[in-house]
VOGU-3710 file (C-alpha; in Angstrom, 3 decimals, decimal comma):
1> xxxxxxxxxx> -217,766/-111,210/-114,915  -214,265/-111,873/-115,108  -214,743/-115,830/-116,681  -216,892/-114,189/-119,375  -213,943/-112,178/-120,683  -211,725/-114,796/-120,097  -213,905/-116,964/-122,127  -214,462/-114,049/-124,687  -211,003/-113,455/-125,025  -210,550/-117,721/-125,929
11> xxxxxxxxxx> -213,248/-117,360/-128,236  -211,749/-114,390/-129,823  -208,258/-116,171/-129,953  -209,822/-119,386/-131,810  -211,667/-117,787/-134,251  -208,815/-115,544/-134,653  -206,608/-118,498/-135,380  -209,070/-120,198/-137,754  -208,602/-117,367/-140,227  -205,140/-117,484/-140,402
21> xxxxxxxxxx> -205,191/-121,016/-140,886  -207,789/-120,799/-143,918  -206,097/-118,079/-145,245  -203,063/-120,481/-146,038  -205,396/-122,953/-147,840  -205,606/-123,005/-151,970  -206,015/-119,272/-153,301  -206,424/-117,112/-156,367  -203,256/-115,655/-157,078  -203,535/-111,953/-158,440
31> xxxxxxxxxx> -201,282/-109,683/-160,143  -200,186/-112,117/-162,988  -199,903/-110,436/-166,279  -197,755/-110,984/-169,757  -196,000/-109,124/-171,779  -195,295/-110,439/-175,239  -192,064/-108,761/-176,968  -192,247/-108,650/-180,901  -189,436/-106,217/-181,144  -186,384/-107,054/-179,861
41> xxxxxxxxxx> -185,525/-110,446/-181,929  -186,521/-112,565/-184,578  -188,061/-114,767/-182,042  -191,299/-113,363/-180,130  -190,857/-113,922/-176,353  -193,703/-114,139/-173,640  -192,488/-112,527/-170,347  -194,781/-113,588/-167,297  -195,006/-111,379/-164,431  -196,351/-111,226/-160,612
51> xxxxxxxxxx> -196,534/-108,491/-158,587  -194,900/-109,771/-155,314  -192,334/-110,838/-153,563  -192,498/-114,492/-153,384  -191,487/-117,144/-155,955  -193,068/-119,030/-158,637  -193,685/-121,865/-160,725  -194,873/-121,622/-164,108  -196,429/-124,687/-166,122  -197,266/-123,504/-169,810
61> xxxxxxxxxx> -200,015/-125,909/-171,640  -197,325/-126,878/-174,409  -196,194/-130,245/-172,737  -193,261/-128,901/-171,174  -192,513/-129,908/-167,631  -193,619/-127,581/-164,911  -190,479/-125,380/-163,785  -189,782/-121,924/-162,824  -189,614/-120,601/-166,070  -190,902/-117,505/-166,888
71> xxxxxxxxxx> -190,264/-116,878/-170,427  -191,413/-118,820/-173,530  -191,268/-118,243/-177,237  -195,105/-117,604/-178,302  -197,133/-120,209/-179,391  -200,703/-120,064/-180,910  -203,104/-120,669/-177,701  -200,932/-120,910/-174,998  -201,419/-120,768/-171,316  -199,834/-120,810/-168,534
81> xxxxxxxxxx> -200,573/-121,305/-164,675  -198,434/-119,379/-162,216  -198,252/-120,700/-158,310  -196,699/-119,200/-155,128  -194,581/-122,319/-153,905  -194,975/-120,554/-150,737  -199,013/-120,339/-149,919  -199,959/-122,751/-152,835  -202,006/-119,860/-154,449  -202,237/-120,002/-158,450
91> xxxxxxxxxx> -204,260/-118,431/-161,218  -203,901/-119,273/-165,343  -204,068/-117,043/-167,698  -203,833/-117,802/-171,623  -204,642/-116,168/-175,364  -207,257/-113,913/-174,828  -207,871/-112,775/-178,793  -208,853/-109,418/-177,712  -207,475/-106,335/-179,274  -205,874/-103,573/-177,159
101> xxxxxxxxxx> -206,351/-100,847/-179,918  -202,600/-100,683/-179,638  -200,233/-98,966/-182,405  -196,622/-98,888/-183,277  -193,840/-98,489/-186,335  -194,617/-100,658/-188,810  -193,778/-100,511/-192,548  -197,162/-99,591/-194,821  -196,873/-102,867/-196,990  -200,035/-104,504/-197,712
111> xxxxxxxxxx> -200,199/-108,007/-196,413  -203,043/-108,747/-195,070  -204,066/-111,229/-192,142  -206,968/-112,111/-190,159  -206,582/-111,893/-186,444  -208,252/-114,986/-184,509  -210,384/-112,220/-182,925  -211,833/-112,054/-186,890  -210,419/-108,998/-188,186  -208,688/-108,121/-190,904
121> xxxxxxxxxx> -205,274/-106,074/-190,305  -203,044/-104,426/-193,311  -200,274/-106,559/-192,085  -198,893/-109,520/-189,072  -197,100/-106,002/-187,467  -200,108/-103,878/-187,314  -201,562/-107,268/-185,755  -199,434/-107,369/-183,039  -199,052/-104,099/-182,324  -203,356/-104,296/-181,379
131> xxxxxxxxxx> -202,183/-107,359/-179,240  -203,149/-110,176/-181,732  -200,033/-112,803/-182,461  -202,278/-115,957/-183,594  -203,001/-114,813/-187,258  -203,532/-116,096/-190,805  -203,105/-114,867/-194,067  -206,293/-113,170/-195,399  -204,892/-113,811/-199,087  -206,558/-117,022/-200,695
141> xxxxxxxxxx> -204,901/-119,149/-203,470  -205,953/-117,158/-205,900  -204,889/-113,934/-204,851  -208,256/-112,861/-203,824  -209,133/-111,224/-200,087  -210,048/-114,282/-197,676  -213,469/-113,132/-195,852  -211,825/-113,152/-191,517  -214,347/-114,999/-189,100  -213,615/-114,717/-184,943
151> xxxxxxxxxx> -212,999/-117,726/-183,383  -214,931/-117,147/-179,435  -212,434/-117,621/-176,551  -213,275/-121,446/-174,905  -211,321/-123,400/-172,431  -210,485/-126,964/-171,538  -209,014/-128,243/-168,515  -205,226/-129,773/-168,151  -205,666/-131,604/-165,101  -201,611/-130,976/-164,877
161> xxxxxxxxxx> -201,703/-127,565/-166,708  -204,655/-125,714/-165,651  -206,935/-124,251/-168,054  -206,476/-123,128/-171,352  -207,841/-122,090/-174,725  -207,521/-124,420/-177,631  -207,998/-121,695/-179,843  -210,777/-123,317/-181,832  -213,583/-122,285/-180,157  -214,364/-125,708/-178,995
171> xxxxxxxxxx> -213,598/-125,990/-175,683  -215,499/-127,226/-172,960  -216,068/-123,901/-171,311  -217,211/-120,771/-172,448  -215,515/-118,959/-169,533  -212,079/-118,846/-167,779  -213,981/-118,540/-164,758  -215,922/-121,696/-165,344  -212,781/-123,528/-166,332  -210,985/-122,733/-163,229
181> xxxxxxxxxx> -214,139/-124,110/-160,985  -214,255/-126,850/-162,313  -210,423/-127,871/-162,835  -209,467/-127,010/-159,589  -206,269/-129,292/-158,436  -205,641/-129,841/-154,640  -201,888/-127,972/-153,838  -199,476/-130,638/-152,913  -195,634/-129,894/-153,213  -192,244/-132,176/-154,183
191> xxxxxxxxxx> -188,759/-131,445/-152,975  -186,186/-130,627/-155,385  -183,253/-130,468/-153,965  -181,899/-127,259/-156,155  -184,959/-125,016/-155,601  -186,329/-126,457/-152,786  -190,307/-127,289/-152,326  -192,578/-126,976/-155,255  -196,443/-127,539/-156,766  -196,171/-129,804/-159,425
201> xxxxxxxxxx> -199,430/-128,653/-160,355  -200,532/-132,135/-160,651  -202,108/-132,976/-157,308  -200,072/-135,648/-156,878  -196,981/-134,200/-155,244  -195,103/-135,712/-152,606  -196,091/-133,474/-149,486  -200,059/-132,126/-148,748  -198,553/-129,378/-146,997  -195,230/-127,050/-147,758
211> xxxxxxxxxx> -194,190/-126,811/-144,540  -194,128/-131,104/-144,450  -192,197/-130,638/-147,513  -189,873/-127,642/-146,145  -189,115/-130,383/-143,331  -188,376/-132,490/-145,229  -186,588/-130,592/-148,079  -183,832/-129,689/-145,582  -182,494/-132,696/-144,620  -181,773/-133,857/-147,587
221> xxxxxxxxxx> -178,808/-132,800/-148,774  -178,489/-132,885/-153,101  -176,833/-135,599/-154,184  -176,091/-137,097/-157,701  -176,514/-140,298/-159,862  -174,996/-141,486/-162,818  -178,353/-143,394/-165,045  -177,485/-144,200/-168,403  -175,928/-141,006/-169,294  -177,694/-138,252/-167,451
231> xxxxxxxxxx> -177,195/-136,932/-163,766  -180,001/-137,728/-161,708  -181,118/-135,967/-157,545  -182,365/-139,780/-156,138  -183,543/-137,351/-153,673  -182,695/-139,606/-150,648  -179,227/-138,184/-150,091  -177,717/-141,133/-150,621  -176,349/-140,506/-154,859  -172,708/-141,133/-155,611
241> xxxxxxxxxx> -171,880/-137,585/-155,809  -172,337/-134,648/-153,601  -171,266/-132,166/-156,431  -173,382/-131,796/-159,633  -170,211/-130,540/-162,169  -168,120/-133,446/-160,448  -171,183/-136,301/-161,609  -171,663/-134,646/-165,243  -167,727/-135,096/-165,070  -167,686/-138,370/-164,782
251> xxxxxxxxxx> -171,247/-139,414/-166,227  -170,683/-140,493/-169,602  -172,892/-142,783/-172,196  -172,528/-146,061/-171,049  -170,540/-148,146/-174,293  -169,034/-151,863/-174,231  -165,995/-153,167/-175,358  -165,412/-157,158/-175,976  -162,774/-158,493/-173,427  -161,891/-161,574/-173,385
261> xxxxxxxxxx> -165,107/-162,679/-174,521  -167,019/-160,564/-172,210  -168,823/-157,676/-172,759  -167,081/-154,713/-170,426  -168,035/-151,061/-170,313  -164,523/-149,187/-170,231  -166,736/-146,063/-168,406  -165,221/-143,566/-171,258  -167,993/-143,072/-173,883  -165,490/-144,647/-176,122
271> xxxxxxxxxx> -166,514/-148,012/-176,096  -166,866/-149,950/-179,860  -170,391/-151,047/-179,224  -172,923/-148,672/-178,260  -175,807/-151,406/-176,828  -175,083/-154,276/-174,820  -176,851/-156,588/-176,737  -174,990/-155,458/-179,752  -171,750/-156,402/-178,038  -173,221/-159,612/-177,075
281> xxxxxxxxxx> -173,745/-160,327/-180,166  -170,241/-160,097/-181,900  -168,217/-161,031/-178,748  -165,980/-164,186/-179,048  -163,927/-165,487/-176,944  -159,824/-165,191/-177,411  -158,434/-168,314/-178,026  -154,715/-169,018/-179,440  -153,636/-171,140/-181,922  -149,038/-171,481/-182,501
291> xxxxxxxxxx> -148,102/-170,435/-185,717  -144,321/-170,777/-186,931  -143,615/-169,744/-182,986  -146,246/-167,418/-182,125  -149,172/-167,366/-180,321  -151,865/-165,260/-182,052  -155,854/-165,240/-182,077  -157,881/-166,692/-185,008  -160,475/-164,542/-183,894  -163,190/-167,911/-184,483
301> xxxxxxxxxx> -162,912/-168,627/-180,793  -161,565/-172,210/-182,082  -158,336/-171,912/-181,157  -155,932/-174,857/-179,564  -155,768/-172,867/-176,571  -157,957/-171,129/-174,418  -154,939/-168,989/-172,014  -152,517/-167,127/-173,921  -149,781/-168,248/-171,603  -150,676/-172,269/-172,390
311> xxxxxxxxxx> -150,151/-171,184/-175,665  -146,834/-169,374/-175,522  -145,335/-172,141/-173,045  -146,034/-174,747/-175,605  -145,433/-172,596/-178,507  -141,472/-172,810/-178,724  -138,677/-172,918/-181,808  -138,030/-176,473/-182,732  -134,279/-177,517/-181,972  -132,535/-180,580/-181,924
321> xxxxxxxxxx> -130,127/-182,892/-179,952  -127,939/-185,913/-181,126  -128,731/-189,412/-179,275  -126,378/-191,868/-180,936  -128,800/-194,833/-180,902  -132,285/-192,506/-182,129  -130,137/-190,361/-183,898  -131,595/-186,072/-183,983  -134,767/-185,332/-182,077  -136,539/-182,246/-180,594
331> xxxxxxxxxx> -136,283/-182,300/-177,014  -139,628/-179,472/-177,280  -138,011/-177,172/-174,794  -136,118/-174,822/-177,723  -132,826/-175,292/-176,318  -131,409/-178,499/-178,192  -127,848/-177,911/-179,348  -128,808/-177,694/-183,505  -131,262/-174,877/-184,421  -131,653/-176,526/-187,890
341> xxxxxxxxxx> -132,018/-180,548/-188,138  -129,556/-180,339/-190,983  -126,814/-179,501/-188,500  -127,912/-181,437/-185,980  -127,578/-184,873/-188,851  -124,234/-183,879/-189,520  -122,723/-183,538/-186,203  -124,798/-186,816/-185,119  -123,613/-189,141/-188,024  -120,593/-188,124/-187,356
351> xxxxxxxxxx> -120,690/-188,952/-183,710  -122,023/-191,915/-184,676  -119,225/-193,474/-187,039  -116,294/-192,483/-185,141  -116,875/-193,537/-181,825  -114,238/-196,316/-182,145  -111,702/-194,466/-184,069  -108,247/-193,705/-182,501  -108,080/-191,531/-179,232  -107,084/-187,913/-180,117
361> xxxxxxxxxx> -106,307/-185,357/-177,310  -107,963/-182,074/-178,070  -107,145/-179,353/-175,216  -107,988/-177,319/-173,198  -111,766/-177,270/-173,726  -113,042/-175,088/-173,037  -110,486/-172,571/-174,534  -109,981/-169,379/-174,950  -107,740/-168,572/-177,699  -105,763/-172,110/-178,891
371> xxxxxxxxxx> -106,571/-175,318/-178,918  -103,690/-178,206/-178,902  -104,645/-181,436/-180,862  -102,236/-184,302/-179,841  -102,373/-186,957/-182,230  -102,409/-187,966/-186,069  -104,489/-186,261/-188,059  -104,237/-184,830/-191,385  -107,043/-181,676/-190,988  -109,908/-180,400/-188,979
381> xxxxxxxxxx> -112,872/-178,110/-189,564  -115,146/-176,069/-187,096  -118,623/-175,553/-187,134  -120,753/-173,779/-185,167  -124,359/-174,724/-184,256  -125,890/-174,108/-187,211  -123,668/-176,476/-189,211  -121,816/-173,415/-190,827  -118,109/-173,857/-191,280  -116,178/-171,187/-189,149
391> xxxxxxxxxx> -112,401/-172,136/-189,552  -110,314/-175,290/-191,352  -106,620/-176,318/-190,804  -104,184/-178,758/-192,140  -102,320/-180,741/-189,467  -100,585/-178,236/-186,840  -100,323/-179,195/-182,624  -102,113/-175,582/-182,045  -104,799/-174,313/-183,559  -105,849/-170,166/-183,193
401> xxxxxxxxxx> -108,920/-169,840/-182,622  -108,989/-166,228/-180,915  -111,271/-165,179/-184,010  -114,143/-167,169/-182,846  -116,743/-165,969/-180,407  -117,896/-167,883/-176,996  -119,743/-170,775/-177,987  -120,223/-173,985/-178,427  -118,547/-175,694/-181,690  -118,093/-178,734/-183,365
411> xxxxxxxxxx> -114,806/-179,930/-184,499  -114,418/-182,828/-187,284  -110,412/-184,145/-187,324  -110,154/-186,349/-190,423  -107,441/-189,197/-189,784  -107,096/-191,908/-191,672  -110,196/-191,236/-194,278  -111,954/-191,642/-190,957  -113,565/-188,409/-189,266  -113,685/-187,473/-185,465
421> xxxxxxxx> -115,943/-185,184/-184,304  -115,870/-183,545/-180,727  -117,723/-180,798/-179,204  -115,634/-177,889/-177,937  -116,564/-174,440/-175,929  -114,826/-171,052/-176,438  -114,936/-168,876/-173,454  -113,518/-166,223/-173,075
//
């Protein structure tokens, strides 16, 4: 006797068990109901409502993605399916067309519309005051009364939305109850990292069971990417930011500037080109081409040289130094002794005709504030570098030059109809 009620009890147990575990499968969910405010704004609101404790999704028939919003501005034969991401159950409701007999203020003017349950009301407020917001006006072109015919409430099936009425009276089914037989979508559940597991309403989610999902869910931590503009949950735990505000931050619409002939997004938004292949398209490379001593871009991509430092190394002023045999030449480093060629010819013809001539002794050089000539002569001139004349003398042993700057100069001693010239420093 006792292993009967020991086996009783097991039986009990299991079949107790099996109920709890079918109760957990795909359900109706009840209580759902919507309230449509006309009143309070321009705009006229749906307001969804369950009567529970648990949370929601809601996936209206407009297009919209499913989410967990409630609220929705109305639109002519909507619907919307509400689920308990908890237990998986869900019902849809949608525009029924029926009027509640309802009544409220409205203003007496005659405007007439016909309800889509095919009456006529004085006006769109009386309308939706009996519960009837998908209306037309019951005046006809020619100002006469439009006869009002009912449109019967038909569904069609969303296989991501649920059912719904089309509001033509065409749909597949003649009853919501029908519909929802026949359009029934397996629960299955996605993780999103913000409000944790939830029924697409598609079938297709990740997870055929929440509490796989829950598992899941939680050990993920949110994390954020940066794709072409927008912050994006890779769900894997693994984005480049851990803090929403700190990705949207930094997440900006990727531009492209032309560098150097390449095509380089700065990261600010601010680039000029706003497609790649736009860049692309107008990039050229720098080159440099030396103009009158500087290096600048021709912006062809043509240019002599292809590194601005080439450029600017060869790119130097022209200056010029006296050889007595080749006479003035540029020695193309920019530091000859004439900065014009004209000075550098005088100086070096000079040079050139008087190497022979009588020795003169010109000291000390360099000097700082006189300079002693020993020998005939009957006047000298100074010039500086650029062949400009700075001082001239008659015939004196000591010349003052304490007005002249440090230097180098060039000093032509005429003797004899003959002309010496010698290079002298002033340093003081």
């Amino acid at each position: 006797m006792k292993n009967f009620y020991t086996l009783l009890f097991a039986f009990l147990l299991a079949f107790s068990t099996s109920n709890v575990l079918a109760q957990t499968g795909p359900c109706s969910l009840s209580g759902v109901s919507n309230y449509i405010d006309f009143t309070s704004s321009s705009t006229i609101m749906m307001h969804v409502s369950v009567n529970g404790i648990s949370q929601y999704t809601f996936g209206w028939n407009d297009g919209t993605p499913v989410g967990s919003s409630s609220q929705k501005p109305f639109y002519s034969g909507w619907c919307v399916t509400v689920t308990d991401i908890i237990t998986g159950c869900d019902t849809t409701i949608c525009e029924s067309c029926i009027p509640t007999g309802g009544v409220g203020m409205c203003t007496m003017i005659y405007d007439p519309v016909c309800g889509c349950d095919g009456n006529i009301y004085s006006n769109d407020c009386i309308a939706m005051n009996n519960g009837i917001f998908t209306y037309t006006s019951a005046i006809g072109p020619n100002g006469g009364l439009l006869p009002c015919t009912s449109v019967s409430p038909s569904w069609d099936c969303n296989p991501g939305q649920g059912c719904y009425d089309p509001g033509t009276g065409s749909g597949a089914y003649t009853s919501l109850a029908a519909c929802q037989s026949n359009c029934s979508i397996t629960p299955s559940w996605d993780c999103d990292p913000v409000q944790g597991c939830y029924d697409p309403g598609t079938g297709q989610g990740a997870y055929i069971t929440y509490n796989a999902c829950d598992t899941a869910c939680s050990i993920v931590n949110p994390s954020w990417d940066c794709i072409n503009g927008t912050c994006i949950d890779p769900l894997t735990g693994q984005g480049t930011y851990t803090n929403y505000n700190a990705c949207v931050s930094a997440c900006v619409t990727p531009t492209w500037d032309c560098v150097n002939g390449a095509c380089i997004d700065p990261g600010t938004g601010q680039g000029a080109f706003t497609t790649y292949n736009a860049c692309n398209a107008n990039c050229i490379a720098s080159t440099w081409d030396c103009v009158n001593n500087s290096c600048f871009d021709p912006g062809t991509g043509q240019g002599a040289f292809t590194i601005y430092n080439a450029c600017v190394t060869a790119c130097v002023a022209p200056s010029w130094d006296c050889n007595p045999i080749q006479g003035c030449y540029d020695p193309g480093t920019g530091q000859g002794l004439y900065a014009s060629l004209s000075a550098c010819n005088i100086a070096c013809a000079a040079n050139a005709i008087n190497e022979e001539i009588l020795e003169l002794l010109i000291y000390p050089n360099p000097t700082k504030n006189t300079l002693t000539i020993d020998g005939d002569y009957t006047s000298a001139t100074i010039y500086d570098v650029f062949g400009k004349v700075v001082l001239t003398t008659n015939f004196q042993n000591t010349i003052d030059v304490v007005a002249l700057i440090n230097g180098v100069y060039f000093i032509h001693i005429n003797t004899n109809n003959t002309i010496t010239v010698k290079k002298i420093t002033i340093a003081k």
